[in-house]
Biopython code that builds the backbone (N, CA, C, O; Angstrom):
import numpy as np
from Bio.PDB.StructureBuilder import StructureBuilder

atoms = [
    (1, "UNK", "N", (160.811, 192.348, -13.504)),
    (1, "UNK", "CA", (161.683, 192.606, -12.381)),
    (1, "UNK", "C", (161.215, 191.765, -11.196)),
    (1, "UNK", "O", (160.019, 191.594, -10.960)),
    (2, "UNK", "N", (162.534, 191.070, -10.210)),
    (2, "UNK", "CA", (161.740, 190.405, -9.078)),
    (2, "UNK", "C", (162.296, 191.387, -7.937)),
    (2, "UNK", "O", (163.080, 192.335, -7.899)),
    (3, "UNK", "N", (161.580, 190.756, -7.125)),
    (3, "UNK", "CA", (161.776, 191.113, -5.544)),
    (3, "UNK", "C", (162.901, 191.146, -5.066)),
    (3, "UNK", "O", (162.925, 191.706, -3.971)),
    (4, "UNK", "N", (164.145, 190.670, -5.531)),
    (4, "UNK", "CA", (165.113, 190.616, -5.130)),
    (4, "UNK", "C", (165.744, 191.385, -6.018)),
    (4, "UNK", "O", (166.938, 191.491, -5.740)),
    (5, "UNK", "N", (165.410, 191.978, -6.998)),
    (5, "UNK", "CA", (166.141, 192.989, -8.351)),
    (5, "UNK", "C", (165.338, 194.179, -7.605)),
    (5, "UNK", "O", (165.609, 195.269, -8.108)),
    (6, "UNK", "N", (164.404, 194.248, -6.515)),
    (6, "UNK", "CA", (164.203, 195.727, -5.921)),
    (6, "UNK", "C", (165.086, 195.886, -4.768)),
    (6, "UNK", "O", (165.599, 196.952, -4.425)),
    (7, "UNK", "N", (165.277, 194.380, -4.001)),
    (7, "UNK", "CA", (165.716, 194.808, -2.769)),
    (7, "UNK", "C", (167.346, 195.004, -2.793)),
    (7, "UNK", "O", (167.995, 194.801, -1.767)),
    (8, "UNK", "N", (167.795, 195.294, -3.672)),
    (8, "UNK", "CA", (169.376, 195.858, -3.976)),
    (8, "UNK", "C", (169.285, 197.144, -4.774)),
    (8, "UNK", "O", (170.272, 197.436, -5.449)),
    (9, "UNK", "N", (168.000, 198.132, -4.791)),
    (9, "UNK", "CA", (168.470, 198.894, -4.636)),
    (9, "UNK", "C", (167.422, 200.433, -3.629)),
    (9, "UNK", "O", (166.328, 200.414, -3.065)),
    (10, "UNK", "N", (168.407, 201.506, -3.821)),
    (10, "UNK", "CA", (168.017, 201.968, -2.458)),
    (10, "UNK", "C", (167.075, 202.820, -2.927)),
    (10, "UNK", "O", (166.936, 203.179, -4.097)),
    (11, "UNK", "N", (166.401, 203.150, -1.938)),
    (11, "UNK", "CA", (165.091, 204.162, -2.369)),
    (11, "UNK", "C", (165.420, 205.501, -1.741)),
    (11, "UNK", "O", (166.103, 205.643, -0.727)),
    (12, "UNK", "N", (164.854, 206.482, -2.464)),
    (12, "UNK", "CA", (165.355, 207.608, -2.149)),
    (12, "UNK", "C", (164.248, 209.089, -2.389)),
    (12, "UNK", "O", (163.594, 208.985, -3.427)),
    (13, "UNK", "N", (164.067, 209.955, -1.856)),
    (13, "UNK", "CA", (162.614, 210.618, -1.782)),
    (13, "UNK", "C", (163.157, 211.804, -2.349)),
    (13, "UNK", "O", (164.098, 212.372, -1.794)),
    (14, "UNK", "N", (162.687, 212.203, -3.332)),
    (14, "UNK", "CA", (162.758, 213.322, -4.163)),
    (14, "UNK", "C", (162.304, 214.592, -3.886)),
    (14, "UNK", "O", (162.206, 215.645, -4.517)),
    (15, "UNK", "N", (162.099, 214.283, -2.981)),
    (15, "UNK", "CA", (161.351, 216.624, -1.803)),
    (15, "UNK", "C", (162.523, 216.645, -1.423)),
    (15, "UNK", "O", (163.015, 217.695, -1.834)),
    (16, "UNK", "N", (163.416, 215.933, -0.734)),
    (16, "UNK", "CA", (164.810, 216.430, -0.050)),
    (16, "UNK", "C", (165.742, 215.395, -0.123)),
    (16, "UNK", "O", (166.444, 215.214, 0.871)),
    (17, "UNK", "N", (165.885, 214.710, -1.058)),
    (17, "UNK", "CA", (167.128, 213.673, -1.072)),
    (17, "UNK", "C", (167.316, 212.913, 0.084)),
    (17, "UNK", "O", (168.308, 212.192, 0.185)),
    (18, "UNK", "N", (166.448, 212.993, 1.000)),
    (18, "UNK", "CA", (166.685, 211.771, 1.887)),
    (18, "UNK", "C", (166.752, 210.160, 1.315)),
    (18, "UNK", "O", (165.857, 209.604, 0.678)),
    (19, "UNK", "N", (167.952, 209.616, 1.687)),
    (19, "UNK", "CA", (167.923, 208.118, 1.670)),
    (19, "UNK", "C", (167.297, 207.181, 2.685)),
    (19, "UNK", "O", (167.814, 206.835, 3.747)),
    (20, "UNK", "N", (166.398, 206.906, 2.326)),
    (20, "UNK", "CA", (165.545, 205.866, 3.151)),
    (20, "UNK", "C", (165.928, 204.320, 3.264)),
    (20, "UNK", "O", (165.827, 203.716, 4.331)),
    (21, "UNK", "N", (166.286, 203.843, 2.314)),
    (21, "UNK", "CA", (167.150, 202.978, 2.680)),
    (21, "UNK", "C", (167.009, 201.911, 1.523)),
    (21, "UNK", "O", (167.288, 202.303, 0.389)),
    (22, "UNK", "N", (166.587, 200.542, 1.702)),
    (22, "UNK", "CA", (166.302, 199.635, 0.641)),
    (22, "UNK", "C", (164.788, 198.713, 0.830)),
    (22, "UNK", "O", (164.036, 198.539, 1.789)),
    (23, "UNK", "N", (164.785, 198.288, -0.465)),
    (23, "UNK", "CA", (163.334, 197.552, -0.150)),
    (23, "UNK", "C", (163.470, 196.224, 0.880)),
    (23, "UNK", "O", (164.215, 195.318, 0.508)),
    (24, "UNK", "N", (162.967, 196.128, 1.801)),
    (24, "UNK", "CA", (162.362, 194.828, 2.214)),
    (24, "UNK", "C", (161.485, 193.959, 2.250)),
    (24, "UNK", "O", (161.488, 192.948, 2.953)),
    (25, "UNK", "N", (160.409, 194.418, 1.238)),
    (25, "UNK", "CA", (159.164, 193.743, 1.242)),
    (25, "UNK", "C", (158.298, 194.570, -0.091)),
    (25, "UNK", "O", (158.739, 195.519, -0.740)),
    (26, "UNK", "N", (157.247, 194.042, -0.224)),
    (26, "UNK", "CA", (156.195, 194.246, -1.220)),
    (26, "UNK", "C", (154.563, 193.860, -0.460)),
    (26, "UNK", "O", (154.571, 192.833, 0.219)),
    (27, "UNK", "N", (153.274, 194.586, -0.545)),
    (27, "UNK", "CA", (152.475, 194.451, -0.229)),
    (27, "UNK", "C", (151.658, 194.691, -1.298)),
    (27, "UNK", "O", (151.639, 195.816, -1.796)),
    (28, "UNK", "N", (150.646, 193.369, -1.937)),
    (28, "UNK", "CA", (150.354, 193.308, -2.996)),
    (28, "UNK", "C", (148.185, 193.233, -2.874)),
    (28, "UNK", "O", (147.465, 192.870, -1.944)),
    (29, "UNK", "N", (147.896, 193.675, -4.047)),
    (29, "UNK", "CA", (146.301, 192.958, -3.920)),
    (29, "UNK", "C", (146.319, 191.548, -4.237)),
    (29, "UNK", "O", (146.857, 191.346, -5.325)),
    (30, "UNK", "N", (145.789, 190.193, -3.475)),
    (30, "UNK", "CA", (145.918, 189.741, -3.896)),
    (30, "UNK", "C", (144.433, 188.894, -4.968)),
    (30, "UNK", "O", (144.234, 187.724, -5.295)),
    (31, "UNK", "N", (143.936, 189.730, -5.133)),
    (31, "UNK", "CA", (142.685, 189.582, -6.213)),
    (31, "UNK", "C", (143.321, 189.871, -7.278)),
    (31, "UNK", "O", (143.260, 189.015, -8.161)),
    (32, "UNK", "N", (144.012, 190.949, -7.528)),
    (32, "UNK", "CA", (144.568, 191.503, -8.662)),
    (32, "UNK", "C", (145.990, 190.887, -9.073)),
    (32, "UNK", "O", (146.287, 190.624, -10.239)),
    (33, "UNK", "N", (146.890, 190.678, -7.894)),
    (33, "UNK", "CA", (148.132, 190.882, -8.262)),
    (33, "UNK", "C", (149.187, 191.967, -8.161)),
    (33, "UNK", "O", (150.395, 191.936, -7.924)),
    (34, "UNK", "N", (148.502, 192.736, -8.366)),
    (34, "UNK", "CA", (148.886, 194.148, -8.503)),
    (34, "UNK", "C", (149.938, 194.734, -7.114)),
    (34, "UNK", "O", (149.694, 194.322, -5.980)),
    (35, "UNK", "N", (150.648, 195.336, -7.270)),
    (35, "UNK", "CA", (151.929, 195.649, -6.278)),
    (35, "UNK", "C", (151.251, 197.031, -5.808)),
    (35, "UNK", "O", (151.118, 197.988, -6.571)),
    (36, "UNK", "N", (150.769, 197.022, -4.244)),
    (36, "UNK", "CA", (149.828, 198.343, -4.093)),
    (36, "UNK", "C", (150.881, 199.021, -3.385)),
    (36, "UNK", "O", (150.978, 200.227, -3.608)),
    (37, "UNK", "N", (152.018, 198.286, -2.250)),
    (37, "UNK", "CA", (153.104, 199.368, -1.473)),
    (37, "UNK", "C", (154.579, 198.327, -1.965)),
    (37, "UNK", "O", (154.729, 197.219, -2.481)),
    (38, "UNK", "N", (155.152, 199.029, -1.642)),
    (38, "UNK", "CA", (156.947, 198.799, -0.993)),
    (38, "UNK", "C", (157.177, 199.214, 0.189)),
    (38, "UNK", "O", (156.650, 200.309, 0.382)),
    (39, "UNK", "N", (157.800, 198.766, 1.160)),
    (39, "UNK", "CA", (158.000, 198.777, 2.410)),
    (39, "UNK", "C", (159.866, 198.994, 2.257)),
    (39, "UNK", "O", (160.495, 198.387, 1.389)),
    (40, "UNK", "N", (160.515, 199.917, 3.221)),
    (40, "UNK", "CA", (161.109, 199.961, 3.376)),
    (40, "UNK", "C", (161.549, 200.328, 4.799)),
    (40, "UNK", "O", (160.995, 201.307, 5.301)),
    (41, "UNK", "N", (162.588, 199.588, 5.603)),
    (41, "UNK", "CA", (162.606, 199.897, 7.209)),
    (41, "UNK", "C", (162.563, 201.309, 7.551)),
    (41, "UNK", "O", (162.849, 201.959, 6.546)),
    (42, "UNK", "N", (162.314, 202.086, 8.599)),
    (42, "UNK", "CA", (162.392, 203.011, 9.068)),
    (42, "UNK", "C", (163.769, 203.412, 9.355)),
    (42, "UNK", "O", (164.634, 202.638, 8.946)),
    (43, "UNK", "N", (164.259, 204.764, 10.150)),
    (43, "UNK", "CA", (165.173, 205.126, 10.957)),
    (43, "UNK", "C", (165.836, 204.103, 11.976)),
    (43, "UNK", "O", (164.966, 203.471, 12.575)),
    (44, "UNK", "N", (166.896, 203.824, 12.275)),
    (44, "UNK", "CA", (167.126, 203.283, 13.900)),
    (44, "UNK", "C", (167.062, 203.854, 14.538)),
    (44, "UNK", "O", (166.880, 205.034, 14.240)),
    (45, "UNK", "N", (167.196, 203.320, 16.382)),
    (45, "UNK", "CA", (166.457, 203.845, 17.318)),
    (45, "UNK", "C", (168.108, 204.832, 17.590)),
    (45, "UNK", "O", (168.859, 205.359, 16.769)),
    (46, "UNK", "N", (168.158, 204.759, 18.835)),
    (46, "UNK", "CA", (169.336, 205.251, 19.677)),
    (46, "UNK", "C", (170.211, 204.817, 18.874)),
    (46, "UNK", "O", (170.080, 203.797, 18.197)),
    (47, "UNK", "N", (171.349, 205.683, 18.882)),
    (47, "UNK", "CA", (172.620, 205.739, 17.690)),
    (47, "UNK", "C", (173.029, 205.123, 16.508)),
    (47, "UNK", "O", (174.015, 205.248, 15.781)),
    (48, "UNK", "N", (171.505, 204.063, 16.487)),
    (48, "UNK", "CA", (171.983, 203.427, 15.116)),
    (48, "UNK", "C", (172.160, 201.581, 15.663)),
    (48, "UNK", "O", (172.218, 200.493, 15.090)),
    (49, "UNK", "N", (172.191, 202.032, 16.931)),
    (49, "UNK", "CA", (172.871, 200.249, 17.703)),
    (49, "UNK", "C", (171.429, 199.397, 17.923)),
    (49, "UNK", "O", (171.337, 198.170, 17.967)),
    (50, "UNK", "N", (170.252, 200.437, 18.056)),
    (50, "UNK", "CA", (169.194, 199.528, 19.033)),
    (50, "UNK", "C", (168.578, 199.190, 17.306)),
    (50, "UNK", "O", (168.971, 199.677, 16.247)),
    (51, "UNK", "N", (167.661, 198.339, 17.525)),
    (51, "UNK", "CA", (167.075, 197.938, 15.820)),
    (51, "UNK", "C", (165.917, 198.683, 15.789)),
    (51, "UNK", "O", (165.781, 199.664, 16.519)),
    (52, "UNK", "N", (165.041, 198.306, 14.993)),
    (52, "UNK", "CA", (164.285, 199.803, 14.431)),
    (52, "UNK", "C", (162.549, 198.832, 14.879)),
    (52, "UNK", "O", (162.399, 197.620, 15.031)),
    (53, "UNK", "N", (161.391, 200.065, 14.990)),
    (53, "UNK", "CA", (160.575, 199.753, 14.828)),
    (53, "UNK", "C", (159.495, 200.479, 14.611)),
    (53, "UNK", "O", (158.563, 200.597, 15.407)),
    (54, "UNK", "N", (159.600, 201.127, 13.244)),
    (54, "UNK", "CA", (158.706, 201.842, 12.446)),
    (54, "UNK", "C", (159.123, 201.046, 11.384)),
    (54, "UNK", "O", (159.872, 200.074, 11.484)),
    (55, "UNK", "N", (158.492, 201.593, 10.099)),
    (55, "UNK", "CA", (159.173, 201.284, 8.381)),
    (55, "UNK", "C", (158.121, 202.109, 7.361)),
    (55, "UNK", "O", (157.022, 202.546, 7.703)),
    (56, "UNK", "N", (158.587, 202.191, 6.329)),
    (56, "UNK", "CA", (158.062, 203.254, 5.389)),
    (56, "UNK", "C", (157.229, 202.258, 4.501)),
    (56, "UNK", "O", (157.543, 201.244, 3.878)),
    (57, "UNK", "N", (156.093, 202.908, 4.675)),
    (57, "UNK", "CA", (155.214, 201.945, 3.400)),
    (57, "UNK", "C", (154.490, 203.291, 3.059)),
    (57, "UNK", "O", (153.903, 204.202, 3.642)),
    (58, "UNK", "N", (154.975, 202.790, 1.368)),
    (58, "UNK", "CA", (154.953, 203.222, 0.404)),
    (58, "UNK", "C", (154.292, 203.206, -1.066)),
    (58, "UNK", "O", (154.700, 202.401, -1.904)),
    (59, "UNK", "N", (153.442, 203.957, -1.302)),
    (59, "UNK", "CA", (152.244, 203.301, -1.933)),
    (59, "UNK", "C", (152.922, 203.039, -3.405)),
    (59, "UNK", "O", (153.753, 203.895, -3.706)),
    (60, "UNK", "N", (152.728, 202.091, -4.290)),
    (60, "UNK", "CA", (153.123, 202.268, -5.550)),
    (60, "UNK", "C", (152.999, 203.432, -6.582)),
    (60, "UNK", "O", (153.798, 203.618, -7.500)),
    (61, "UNK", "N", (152.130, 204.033, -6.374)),
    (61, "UNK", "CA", (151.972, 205.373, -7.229)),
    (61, "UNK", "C", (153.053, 206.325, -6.779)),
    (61, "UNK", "O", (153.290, 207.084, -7.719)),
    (62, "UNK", "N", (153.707, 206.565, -5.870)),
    (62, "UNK", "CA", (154.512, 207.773, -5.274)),
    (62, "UNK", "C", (155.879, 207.419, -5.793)),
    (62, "UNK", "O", (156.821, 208.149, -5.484)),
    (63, "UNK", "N", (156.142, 205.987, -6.827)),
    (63, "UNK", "CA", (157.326, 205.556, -7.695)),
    (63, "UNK", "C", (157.182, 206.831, -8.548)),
    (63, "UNK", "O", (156.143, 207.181, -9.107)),
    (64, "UNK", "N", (158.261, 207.421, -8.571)),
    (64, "UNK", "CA", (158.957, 208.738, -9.734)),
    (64, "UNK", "C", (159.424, 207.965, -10.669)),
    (64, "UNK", "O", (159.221, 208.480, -11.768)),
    (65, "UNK", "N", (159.945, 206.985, -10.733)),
    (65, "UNK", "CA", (161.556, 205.955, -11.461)),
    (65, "UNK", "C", (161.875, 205.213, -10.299)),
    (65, "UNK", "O", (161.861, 205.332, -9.074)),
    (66, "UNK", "N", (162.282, 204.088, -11.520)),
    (66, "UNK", "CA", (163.101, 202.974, -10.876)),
    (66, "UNK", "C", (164.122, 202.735, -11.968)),
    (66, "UNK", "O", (163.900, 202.402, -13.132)),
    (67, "UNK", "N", (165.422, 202.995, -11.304)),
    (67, "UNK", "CA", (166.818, 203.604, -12.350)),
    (67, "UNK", "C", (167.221, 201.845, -12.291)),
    (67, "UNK", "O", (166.453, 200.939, -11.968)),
    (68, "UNK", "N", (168.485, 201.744, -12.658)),
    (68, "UNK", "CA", (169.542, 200.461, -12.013)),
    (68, "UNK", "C", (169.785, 200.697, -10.452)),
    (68, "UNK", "O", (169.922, 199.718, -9.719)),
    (69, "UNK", "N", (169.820, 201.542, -10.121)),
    (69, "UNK", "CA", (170.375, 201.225, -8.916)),
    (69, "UNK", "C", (169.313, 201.907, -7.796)),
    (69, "UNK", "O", (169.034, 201.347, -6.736)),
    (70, "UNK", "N", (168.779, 203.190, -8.205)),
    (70, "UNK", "CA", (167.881, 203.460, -7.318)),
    (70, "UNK", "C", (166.381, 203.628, -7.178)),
    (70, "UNK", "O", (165.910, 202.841, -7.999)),
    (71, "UNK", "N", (165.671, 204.075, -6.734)),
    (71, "UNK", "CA", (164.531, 203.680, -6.856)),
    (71, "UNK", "C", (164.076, 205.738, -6.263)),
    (71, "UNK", "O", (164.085, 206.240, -5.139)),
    (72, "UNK", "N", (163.766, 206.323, -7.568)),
    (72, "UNK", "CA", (163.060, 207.427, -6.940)),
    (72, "UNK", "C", (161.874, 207.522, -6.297)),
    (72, "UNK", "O", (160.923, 207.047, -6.919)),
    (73, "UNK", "N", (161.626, 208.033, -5.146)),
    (73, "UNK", "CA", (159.981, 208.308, -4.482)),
    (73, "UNK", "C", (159.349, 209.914, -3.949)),
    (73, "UNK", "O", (160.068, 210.529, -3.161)),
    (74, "UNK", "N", (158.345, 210.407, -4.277)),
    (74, "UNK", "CA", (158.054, 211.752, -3.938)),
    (74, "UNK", "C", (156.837, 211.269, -2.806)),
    (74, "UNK", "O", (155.697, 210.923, -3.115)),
    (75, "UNK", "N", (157.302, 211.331, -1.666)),
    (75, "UNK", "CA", (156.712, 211.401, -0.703)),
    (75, "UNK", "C", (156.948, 212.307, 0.419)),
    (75, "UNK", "O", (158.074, 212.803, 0.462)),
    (76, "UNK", "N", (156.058, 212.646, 1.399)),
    (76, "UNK", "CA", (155.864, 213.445, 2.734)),
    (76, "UNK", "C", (156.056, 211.778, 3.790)),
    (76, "UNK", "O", (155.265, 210.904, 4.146)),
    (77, "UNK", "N", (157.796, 212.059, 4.006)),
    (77, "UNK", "CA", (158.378, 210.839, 4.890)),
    (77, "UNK", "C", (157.717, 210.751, 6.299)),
    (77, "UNK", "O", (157.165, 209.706, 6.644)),
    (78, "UNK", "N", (157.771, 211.871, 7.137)),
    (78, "UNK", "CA", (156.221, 211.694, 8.099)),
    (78, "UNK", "C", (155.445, 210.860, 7.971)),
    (78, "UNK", "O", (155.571, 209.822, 8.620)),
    (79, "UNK", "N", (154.044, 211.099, 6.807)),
    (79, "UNK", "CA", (153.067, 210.218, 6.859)),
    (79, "UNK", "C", (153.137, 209.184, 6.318)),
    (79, "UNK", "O", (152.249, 208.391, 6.631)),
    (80, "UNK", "N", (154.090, 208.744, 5.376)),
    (80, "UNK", "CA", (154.227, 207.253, 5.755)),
    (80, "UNK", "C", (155.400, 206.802, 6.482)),
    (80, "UNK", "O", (155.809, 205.763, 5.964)),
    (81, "UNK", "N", (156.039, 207.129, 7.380)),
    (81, "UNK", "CA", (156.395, 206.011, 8.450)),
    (81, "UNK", "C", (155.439, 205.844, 9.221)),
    (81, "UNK", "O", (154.856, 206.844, 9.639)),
    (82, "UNK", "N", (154.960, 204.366, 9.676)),
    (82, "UNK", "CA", (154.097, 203.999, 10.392)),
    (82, "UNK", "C", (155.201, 202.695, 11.285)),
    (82, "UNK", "O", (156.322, 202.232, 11.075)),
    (83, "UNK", "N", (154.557, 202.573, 11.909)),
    (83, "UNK", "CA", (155.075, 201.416, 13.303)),
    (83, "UNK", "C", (154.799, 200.059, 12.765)),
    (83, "UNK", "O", (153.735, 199.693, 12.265)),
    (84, "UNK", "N", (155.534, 199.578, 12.874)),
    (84, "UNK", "CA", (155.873, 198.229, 11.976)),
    (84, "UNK", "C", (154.641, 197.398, 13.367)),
    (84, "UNK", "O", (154.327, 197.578, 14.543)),
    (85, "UNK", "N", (154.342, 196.512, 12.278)),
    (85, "UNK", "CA", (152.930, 195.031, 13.515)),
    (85, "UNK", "C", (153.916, 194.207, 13.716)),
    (85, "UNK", "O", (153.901, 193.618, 14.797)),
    (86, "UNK", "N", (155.029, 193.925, 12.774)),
    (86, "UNK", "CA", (155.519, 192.651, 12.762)),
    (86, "UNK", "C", (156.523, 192.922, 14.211)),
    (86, "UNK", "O", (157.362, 192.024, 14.279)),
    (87, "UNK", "N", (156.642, 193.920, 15.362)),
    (87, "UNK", "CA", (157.372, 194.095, 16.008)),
    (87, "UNK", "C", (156.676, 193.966, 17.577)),
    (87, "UNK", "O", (157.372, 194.140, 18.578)),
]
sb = StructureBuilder()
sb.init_structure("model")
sb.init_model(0)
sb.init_chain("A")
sb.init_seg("    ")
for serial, (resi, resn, name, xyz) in enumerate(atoms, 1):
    if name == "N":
        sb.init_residue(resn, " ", resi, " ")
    sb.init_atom(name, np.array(xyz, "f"), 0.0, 1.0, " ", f" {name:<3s}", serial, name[0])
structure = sb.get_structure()
């Protein structure tokens, strides 16, 4: 699977069906290779208009399934949204 066969589809957290949204990124070891998070943007700010600056990183183990289209995750959405650096 590539990076672009994740980032079409949406991720979604299995404690309460929240849709979080889609992948934008991958954060990898790079000694290993190994795929350690998925990043996916956060919430928007004010109504949806201002752009966002948190995002969900997401450790690879907290993958439930990865269907065709969605991508299950069992996480506590709190502790990983963190405040994006790149902002």
């Amino acid at each position: 699977m590539r990076l672009c066969d994740l980032k079409q589809k949406e991720v979604i957290n299995c404690r309460d069906g929240e849709r979080l949204g889609y992948v934008c990124d991958l954060e990898f070891d790079v000694n290993t290779g190994i795929i350690t998070h998925i990043i996916v943007p956060g919430p928007c700010k004010i109504w949806g208009i201002i752009g966002r600056d948190q995002e969900y990183i997401i450790g690879y183990n907290c993958i439930k399934q990865i269907g065709a289209d969605v991508i299950l995750v069992d996480i506590d959405a709190e502790k990983v949204l963190i405040k994006s650096a790149y902002i």
